[in-house]
N, C-alpha and C positions, 0 to 999 in steps of 0.2 A: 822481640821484633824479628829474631833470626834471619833467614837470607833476603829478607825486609833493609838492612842494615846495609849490603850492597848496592842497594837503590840510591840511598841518599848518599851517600861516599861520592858514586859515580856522578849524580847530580852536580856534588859540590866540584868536584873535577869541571866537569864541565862548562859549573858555572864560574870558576876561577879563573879558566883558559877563556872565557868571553867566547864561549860555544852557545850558550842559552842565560836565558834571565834567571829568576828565582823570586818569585811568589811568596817571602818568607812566611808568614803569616798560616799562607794553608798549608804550606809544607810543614811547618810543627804541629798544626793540628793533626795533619795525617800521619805524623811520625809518633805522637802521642799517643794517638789513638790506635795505633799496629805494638806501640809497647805496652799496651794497658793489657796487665795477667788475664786468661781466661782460663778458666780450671777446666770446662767440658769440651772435649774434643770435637765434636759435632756445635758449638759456637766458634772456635778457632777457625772450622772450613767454612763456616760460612762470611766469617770475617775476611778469609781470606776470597773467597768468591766475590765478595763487594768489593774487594780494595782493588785486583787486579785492575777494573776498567778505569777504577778513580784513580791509581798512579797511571794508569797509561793517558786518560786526558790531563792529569795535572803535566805530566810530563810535557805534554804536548802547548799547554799551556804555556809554559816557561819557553817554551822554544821559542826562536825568531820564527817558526811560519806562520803565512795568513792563517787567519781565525777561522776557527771552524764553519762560519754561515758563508764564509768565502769558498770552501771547497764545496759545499750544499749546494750555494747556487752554480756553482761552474761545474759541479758534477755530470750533467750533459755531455759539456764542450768538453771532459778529461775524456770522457768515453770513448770521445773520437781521435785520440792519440794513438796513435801505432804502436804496437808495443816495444820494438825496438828504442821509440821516442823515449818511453818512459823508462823503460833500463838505464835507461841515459842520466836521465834527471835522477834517478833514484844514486846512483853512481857519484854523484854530484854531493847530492846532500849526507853521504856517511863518508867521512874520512877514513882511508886503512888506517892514517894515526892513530885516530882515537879507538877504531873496532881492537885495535893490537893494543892500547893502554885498557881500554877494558876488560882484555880479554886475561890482561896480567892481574888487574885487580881482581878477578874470579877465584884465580888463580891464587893468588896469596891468600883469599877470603878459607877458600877450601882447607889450605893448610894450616893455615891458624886458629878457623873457625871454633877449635877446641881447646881454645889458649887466650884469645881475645875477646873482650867482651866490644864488637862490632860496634852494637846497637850502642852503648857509652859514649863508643867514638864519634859516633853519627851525630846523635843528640849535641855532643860538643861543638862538634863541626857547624851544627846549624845554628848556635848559641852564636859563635863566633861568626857567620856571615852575617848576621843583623848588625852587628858594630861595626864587623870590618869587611867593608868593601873589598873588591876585585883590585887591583893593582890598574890604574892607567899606563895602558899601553905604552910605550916612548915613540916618540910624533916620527913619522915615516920618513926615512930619508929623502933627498930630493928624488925626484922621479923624473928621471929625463925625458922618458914619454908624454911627459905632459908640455905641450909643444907651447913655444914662444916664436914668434914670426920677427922676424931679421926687419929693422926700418919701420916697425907699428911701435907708436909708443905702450910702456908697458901701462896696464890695466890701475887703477889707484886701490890701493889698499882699501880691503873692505875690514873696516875696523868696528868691533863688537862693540855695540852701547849696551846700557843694564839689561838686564833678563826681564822678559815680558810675564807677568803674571796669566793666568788662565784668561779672568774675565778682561783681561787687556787685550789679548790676541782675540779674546772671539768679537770684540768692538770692533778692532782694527779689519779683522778680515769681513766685519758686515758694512765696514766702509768701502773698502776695496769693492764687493760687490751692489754697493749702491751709487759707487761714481761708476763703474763699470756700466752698468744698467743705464744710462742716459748719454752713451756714444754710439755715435753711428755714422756710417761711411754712407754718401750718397752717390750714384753715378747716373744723376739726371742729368747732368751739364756733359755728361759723355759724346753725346752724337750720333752719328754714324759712325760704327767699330772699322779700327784701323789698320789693324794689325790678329795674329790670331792669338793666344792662350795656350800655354799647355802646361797643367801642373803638374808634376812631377810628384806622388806621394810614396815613398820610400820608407817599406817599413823596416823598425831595426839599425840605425845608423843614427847615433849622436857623438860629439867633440870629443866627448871620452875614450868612444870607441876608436874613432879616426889616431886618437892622439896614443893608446894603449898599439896600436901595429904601425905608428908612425909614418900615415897615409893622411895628412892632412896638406900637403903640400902636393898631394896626387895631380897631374897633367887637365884632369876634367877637371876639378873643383876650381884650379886656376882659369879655367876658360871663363867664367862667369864674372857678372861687371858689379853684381852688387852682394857684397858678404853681410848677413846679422852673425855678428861674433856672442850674441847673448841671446838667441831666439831659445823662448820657453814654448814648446810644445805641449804643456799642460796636462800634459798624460799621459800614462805609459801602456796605455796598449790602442789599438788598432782604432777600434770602433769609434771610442771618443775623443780617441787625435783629429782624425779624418771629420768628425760630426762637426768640432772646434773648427774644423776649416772653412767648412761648409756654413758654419755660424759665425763666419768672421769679418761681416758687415757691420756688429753690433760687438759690445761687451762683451768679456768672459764673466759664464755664469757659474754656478754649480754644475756639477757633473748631470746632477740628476735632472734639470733643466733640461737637459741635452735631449732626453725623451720624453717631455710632457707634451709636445706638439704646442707648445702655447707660445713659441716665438712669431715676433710679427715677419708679414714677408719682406719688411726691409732688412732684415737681418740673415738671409738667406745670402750666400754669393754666387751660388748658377744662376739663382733667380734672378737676381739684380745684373749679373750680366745676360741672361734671356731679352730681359726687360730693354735692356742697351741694343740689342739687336743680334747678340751674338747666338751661333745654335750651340748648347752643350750637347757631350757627348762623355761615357764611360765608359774606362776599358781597363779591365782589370788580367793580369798577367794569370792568375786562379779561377777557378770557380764560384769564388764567392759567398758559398753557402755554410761554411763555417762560422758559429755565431751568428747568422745571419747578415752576413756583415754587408752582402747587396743590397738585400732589403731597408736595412739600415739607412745607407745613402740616401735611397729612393724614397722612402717616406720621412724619419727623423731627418735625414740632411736636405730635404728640401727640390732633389736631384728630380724627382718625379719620372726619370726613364731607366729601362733595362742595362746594364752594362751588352758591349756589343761583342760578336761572337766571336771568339779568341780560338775556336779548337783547328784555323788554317796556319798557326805556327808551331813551330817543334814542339816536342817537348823537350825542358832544359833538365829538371828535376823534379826529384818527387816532394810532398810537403809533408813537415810535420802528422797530416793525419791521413798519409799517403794516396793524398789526388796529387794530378798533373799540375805540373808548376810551368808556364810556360817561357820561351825564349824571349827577353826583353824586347831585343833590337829587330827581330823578325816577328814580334807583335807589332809596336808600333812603327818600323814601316811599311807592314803590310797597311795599316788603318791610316799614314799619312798618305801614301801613294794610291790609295783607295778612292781618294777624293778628287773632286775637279776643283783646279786651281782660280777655276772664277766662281765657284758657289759662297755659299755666304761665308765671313768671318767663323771659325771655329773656338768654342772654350773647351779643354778636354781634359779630362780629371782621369787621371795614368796613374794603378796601383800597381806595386810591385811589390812581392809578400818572397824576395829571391835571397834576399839576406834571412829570414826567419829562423827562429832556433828548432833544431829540428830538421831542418830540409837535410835529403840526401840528394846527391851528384852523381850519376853513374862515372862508374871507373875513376872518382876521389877518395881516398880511403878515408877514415879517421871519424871521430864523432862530429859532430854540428859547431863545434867550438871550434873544433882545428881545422875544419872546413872555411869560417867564415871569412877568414882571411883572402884565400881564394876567391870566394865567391862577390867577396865585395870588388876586387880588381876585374873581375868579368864583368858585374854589372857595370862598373865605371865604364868599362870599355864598351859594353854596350849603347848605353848613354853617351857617350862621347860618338858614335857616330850616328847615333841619331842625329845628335845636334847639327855634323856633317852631313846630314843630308836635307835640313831644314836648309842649313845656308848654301846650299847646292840649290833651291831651289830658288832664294832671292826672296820671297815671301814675307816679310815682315811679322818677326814669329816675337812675342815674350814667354821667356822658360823658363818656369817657377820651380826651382828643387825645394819640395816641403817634406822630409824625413816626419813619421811619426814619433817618433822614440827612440832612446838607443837601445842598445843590444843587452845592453848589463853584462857586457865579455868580463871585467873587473870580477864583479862579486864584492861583496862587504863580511862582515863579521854579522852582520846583518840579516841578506840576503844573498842567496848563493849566483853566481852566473849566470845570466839566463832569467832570474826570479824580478821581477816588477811591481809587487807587491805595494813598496814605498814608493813613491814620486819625487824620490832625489833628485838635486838636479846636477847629478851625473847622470841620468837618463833624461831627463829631460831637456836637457842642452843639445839641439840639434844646429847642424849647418847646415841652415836657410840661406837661398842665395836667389838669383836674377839675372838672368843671361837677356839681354835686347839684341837681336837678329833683323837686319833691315833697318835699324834706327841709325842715321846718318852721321851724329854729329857727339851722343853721350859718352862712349868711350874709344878710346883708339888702339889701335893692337901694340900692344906694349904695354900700355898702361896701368899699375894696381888697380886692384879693385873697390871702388866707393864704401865703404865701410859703416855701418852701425855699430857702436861699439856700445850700445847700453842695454836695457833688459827691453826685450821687445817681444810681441806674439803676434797673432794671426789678425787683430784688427791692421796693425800695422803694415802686414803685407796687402790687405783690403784696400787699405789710405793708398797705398805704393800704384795697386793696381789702378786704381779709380784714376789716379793722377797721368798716368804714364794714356789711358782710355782718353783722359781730356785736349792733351798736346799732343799724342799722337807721334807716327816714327819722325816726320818732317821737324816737329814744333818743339821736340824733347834736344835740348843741349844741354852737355854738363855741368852748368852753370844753373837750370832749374831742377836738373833732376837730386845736385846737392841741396840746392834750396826744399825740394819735396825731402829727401829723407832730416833737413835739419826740423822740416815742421810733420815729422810720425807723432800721433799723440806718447807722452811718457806710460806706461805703465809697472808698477810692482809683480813680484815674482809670488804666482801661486798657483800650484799643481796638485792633482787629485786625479784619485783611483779608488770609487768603491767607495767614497765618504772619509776615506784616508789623504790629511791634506799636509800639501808642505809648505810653509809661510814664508818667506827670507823677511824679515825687516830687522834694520840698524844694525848689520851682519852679521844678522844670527839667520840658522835655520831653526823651526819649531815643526815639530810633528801633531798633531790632530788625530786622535783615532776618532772611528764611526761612533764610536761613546761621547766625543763631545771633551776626551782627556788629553790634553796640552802638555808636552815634553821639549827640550830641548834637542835638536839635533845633531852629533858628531859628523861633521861630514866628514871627518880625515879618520876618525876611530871607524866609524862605521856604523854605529851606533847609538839605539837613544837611550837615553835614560830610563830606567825602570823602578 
C-alpha cells in the first residue's frame, strides 16, 4: 500500500475528530485493492494513475460538502465570485489545526516508514471504525448568545417521540404537501387599498445570527408591532426565499414547483395585490443579474416588471462578485420621495443583498465574517429611518421585514460558515416582523409587540396581509388584529435547498437527501448521521 497507508490514517483522523464521514464499505475496497501485491512495475503505475482521482473523489465523498452535481450546476454562478471571495471561503474550509496535525502525521510516516508496517495499521484502523463509532461529542454548554426575552413566556419543550422510519417520513412530508396544496389566501373582499406595502426582503439575517452578535434586542427590530418568533423561510438561499414569497398566497410547495410556471394566478401575491388595486413596484439595492435572480421575480415570481433604476444612489459596497452594492436608505428614499403622495396605493418589493457573505466596505478591514457585524448595524440604521421618513410623511404605510435566510455566521461540524447547503433551521429561522404606520388604534408607543410564537411561513404573512387590506388603518384595533393573528392557518416546519429537505416532526429533525435517503438530524452536534 505504501504512502497509500497515510491516506487512510489521516482519513481515520478525520473522521474520528467529526471532520468528515466515512463510507466504510468503499474505503476497504480501495484499501484492499492498493494492498493487493503486483509484481510488474508498469501495473503498480497504472494502479496508481486510477487510484489518485478515486481517492480524491472518495475523499470528497466522505466530506460534509455538497455533492458533486451541486457544484456542476452552480459552476456558472462560482465563476462569478471574485477571487479574493473565494480565498476567503477556501480559508474557511481547511483548518491550520488540522493542515499542522497532518502535516506531523507525514512526518512521523517518513520516519518510521522503514520500521512500521503503515499499511497493517490502516487496514486495522478501518476494521475498528465499522464497529466502533466516533465518540459523541459532550452536549455544548449553555450558550448565552442564544437570546431569551425578559417577560415572554418561555417556549414548551420540544420533546422527541420515536424515530420516523424512511417510508414514514416520506408519507408524512407527501401529506404536508397535499394539505398544503389546497390553501389559499383570498383578497377579493379587499376594496379599495388603504394604506401602501412595503416589503422589506433582507438577504442573510436569521434568529441565529441576531442571537450569535446579541442584536436581537436592537432599537429597529423593537420598532415593529408584530414579531413571528418561529417564521420558517423555507430556504436558504435568495432566489427561492424571495419566489416562496411571491408564492405566498397558496401553499408551500416543493422547491422545484417554484419554477414550473404551473402555479395558478391566485397564488401569486403582487398579483393578488395588482388585482386589489395596488401598483407594484421593484427595487432591488444590486443589479440583479447574478443567478438571474431579476428575472426570476419577473417571470417565476409572478412580478411581471423590471426592478427600477437604482444607479441615482451611492455606492455603499461592493458584492461578492464585485458589482455595486448600493446605499440602502438613499435607495429607498430616493424611490419614496419620487412619488406623488396622491397617486395610487403602492406594494414595493425592497431587496437588499448588504449583509451577503462576501461583500466588501471600503475603508472596513477584515473578511466578510468580521465585517458582517458592522454591516448589519448600518443597515438597521438605515432601515430605521426609512421608517422615519414614512412616518414623517403621515401616509398610512404596512412594513413587512421578510429576511431570506440567515447568514450561517455559526458554521456546524457540518457546514462551514457561510455554507447553506443544509436547510437547518438555524438558517432558516428568520425575524419576520410588521410595523403599521398610520393605523390608529393597533399598537400604542410603549407597548410589546403582538407576537406569533408558533411555526409559521409566508402563507401566513399573506392571511396577515389580506386582513389588515380588509379593515384597513381606521377599522384595524388591537383587539381584531389579535384576533387575526390567533386565526394564521397552523402549519409544520419544512425546508429545502436543491431536493435537500428538512422535516421537524414529534421533535426531531430529519434530513432528506436528493436520493430520496432519510437521516436523522443533530441540530446541537451538528450533524447527521451517516
Amino acid at each position: 500500500m505504501g504512502a497509500w497507508s497515510l491516506y487512510f490514517l489521516a482519513k481515520l483522523a478525520l473522521y474520528y475528530g467529526h471532520v468528515i464521514g466515512l463510507h466504510w464499505w468503499l474505503n476497504m475496497a480501495f484499501a484492499l485493492a492498493l494492498a493487493w501485491p503486483l509484481a510488474a512495475r508498469r501495473w503498480r503505475l497504472a494502479r496508481t494513475a486510477i487510484a489518485v482521482p478515486l481517492g480524491l473523489a472518495l475523499l470528497y465523498d466522505d466530506s460534509y460538502l455538497p455533492p458533486w452535481q451541486r457544484l456542476i450546476d452552480e459552476a456558472g454562478a462560482l465563476s462569478d465570485f471574485r477571487a479574493g471571495y473565494l480565498a476567503e471561503l477556501a480559508q474557511r474550509f481547511v483548518s491550520p489545526y488540522w493542515v499542522l496535525g497532518l502535516v506531523a502525521m507525514a512526518l512521523v510516516y517518513g520516519l518510521l516508514a522503514h520500521r512500521v508496517r503503515f499499511a497493517t495499521v490502516a487496514l486495522l484502523g478501518l476494521l475498528v471504525a465499522a464497529v466502533v463509532p466516533p465518540p459523541v461529542p459532550p452536549p455544548p454548554p449553555p450558550d448565552e448568545s442564544r437570546y431569551v426575552r425578559a417577560g415572554e413566556p418561555a417556549a414548551a419543550p420540544d420533546v422527541p417521540g420515536p424515530v420516523l422510519s424512511g417510508p414514514q417520513l416520506d408519507a408524512a412530508l407527501q401529506n404536508f404537501y397535499n394539505a398544503e396544496h389546497g390553501k389559499t389566501v383570498s383578497f377579493r373582499r379587499a376594496g379599495i387599498p388603504r394604506f401602501d406595502l412595503v416589503v422589506l426582503s433582507v438577504c442573510s439575517l436569521s434568529d441565529d445570527d441576531l442571537d450569535l452578535l446579541q442584536l436581537r434586542d436592537a432599537p429597529f427590530l423593537a420598532r415593529f408591532d408584530i414579531a413571528f418568533r418561529q417564521f420558517n423561510s423555507a430556504a436558504t438561499y435568495s432566489g427561492p426565499a424571495v419566489l416562496r414569497l411571491l408564492h405566498g398566497t397558496c401553499g408551500q410547495t416543493p422547491q422545484s414547483a417554484l419554477y414550473s410556471g404551473t402555479a395558478a394566478d391566485d397564488c401569486y401575491l403582487f398579483r393578488n395585490l395588482a388585482a386589489a388595486g395596488y401598483r407594484p413596484a421593484l427595487l432591488l439595492n444590486h443589479d440583479g443579474h447574478f443567478d438571474d435572480f431579476a428575472g426570476q421575480l419577473r417571470m417565476q415570481g409572478g412580478l411581471g416588471i423590471d426592478p427600477e433604476d437604482n444607479r441615482g444612489a451611492p455606492v455603499a459596497m461592493t458584492s461578492f462578485d464585485g458589482t455595486p452594492i448600493r446605499a440602502d436608505f438613499d435607495l429607498l428614499a430616493q424611490w419614496w420621495n419620487g412619488h406623488d403622495s396622491g397617486e395610487a396605493h403602492r406594494a414595493l418589493l425592497y431587496n437588499t443583498i448588504s449583509l451577503h457573505d462576501g461583500n466588501r466596505v471600503p475603508g472596513l478591514p477584515g473578511t466578510s465574517l468580521q465585517t458582517y457585524g458592522p454591516r448589519l448595524k448600518r443597515l438597521f440604521s438605515d432601515l430605521g429611518r426609512f421608517l422615519d421618513l414614512i412616518e414623517a410623511s403621515g401616509r398610512p404605510t404596512v412594513v413587512v421585514l421578510i429576511p431570506e435566510h440567515g447568514a450561517a455566521l455559526r458554521g456546524d461540524a457540518v457546514q462551514i460558515a457561510g455554507l447553506r447547503e443544509l436547510p437547518t433551521r438555524e438558517i432558516t429561522t428568520v425575524p419576520a416582523a410588521v410595523k403599521l404606520i398610520g393605523f390608529a388604534n393597533p399598537v400604542r408607543a410603549g407597548d410589546a409587540p403582538l407576537v406569533v410564537d408558533r411555526a409559521s411561513s409566508y402563507l401566513d404573512l399573506s392571511t396577515l396581509i389580506a386582513g389588515l387590506t380588509q379593515s384597513g388603518p381606521a377599522g384595524t384595533t388591537r383587539e381584531s388584529l389579535q384576533q387575526l393573528l390567533r386565526a394564521l392557518p397552523p402549519t409544520e416546519w419544512v425546508a429545502e435547498n436543491a431536493g435537500t429537505v428538512l422535516f421537524h416532526s414529534g421533535g426531531r429533525d430529519y434530513l432528506r437527501t436528493p436520493k430520496g435517503e432519510w437521516s436523522e438530524f443533530d441540530a446541537a452536534a451538528g450533524r447527521a448521521a451517516r
